[in-house]
C-alpha positions as CSV (number, residue, x, y, z in Angstrom):
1,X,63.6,-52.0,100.6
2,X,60.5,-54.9,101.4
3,X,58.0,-55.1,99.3
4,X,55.5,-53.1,101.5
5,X,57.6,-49.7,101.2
6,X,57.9,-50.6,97.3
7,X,54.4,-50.8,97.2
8,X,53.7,-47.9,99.2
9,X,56.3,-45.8,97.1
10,X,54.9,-46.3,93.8
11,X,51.6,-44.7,94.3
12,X,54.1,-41.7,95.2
13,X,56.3,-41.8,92.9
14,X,53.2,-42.0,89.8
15,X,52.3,-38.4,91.3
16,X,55.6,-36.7,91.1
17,X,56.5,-37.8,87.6
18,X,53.5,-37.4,86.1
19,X,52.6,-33.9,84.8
20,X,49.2,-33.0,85.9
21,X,46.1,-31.9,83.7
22,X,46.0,-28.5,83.1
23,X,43.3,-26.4,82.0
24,X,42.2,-22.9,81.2
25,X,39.5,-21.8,84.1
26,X,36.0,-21.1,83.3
27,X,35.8,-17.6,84.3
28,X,32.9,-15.7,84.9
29,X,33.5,-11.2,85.5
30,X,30.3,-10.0,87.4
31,X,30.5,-6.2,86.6
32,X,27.8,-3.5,88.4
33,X,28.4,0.6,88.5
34,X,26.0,2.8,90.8
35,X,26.3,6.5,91.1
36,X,28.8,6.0,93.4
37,X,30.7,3.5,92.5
38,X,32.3,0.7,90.1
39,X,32.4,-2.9,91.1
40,X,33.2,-6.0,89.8
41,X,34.1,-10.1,90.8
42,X,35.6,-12.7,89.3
43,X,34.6,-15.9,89.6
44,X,35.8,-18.9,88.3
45,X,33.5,-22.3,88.1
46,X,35.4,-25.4,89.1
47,X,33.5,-29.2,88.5
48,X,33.4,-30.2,92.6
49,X,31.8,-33.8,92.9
50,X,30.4,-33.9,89.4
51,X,28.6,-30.5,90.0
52,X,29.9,-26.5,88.8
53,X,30.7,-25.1,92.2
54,X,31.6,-21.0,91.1
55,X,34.0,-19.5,93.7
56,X,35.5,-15.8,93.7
57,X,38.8,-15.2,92.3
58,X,39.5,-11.7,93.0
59,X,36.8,-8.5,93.8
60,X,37.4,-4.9,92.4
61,X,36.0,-1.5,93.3
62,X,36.5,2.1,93.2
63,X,34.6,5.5,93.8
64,X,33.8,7.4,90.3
65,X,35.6,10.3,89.4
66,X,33.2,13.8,89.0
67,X,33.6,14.0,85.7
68,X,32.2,10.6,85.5
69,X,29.1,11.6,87.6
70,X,27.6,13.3,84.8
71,X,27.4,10.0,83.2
72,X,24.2,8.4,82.4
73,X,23.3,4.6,83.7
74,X,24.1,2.8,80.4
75,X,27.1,4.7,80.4
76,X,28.3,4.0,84.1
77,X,28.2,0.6,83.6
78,X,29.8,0.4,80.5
79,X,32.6,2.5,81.9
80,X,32.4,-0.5,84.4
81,X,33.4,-3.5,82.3
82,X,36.5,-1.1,80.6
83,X,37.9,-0.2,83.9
84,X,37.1,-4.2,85.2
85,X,39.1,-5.1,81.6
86,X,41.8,-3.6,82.6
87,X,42.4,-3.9,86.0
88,X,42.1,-7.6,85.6
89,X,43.8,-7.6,82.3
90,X,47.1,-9.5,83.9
91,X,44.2,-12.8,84.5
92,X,41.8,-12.2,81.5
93,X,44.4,-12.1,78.9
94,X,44.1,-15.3,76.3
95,X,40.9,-16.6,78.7
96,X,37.7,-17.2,77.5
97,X,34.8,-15.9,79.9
98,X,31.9,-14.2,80.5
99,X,30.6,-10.9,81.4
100,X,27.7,-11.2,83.7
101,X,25.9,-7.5,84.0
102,X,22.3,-6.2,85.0
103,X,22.2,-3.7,82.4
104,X,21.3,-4.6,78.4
105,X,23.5,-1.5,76.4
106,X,26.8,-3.6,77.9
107,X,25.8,-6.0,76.2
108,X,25.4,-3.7,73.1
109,X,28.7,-1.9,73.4
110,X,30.5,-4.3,70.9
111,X,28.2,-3.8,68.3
112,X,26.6,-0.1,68.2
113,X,26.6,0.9,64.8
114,X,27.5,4.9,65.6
115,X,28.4,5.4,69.2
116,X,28.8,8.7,71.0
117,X,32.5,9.5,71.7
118,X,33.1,8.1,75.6
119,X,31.5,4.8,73.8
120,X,33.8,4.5,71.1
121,X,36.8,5.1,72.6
122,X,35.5,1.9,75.1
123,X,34.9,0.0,72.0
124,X,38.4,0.6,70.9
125,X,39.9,-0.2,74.4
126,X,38.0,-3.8,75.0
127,X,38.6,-5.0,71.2
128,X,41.4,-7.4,72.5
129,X,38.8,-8.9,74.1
130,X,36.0,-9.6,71.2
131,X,36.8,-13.0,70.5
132,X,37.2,-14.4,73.9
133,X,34.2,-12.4,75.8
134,X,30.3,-13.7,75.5
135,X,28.5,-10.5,77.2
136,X,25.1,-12.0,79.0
137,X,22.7,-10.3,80.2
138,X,21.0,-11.4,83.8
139,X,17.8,-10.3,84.8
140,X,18.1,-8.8,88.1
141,X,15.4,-10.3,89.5
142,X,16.6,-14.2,88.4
């Protein structure tokens, strides 16, 4: 081998044996429920050029069920981040993320002090996820 193809195989041979920087994702799971329906995205945010550059992973929907159409707003969307939790559970599980929703009593689903029934079995179902979740509230408008 000459010394131009050694010097042209190093560079190559740096990337193959060295094990490359892995990290967990920042993951962000947009959540939304209208009368009709349950939707959801996630996104993860990558660091593109020194700048967070947030790009969808995956996008989730279905029609409610009737019994579910007698359920109130705060309670639609709530039913939206358990049925998001566990559809995506095979690439939230051991993540940290956030729960990006329009609506404030998501936010308060972790910590009611005496929920109604539907909300407490929800409480129950997303506790795997207490530690890991931050629940923010967006303004719709912002």
């Amino acid at each position: 081998m000459t010394v131009d193809r050694v010097k042209a195989f190093e560079p190559l041979r740096q990337a193959l044996t060295t094990a490359p920087l892995l990290l967990m994702p920042e993951l962000k799971l947009y959540i939304d429920a209208s009368a009709d329906e349950l939707g959801a995205a996630l996104n993860q945010v990558q660091i593109i050029n020194d700048k967070p550059v947030e790009g969808p992973i995956c996008f989730i929907s279905r029609q409610i069920k009737p019994t579910e159409a007698r359920y109130g707003a705060s309670q639609m969307e709530c039913l939206c981040l358990v049925w998001a939790l566990e559809k995506l559970n095979y690439s939230l599980e051991g993540c940290v993320f956030e729960v990006i929703t329009y609506c404030t009593a998501v936010k308060s689903l972790l910590s009611m002090k005496t929920p109604d029934r539907h909300m407490l079995i929800w409480q129950i179902s997303i506790q795997e996820y207490r530690g890991n979740t931050a629940i923010v509230h967006k303004d719709e408008y912002s």
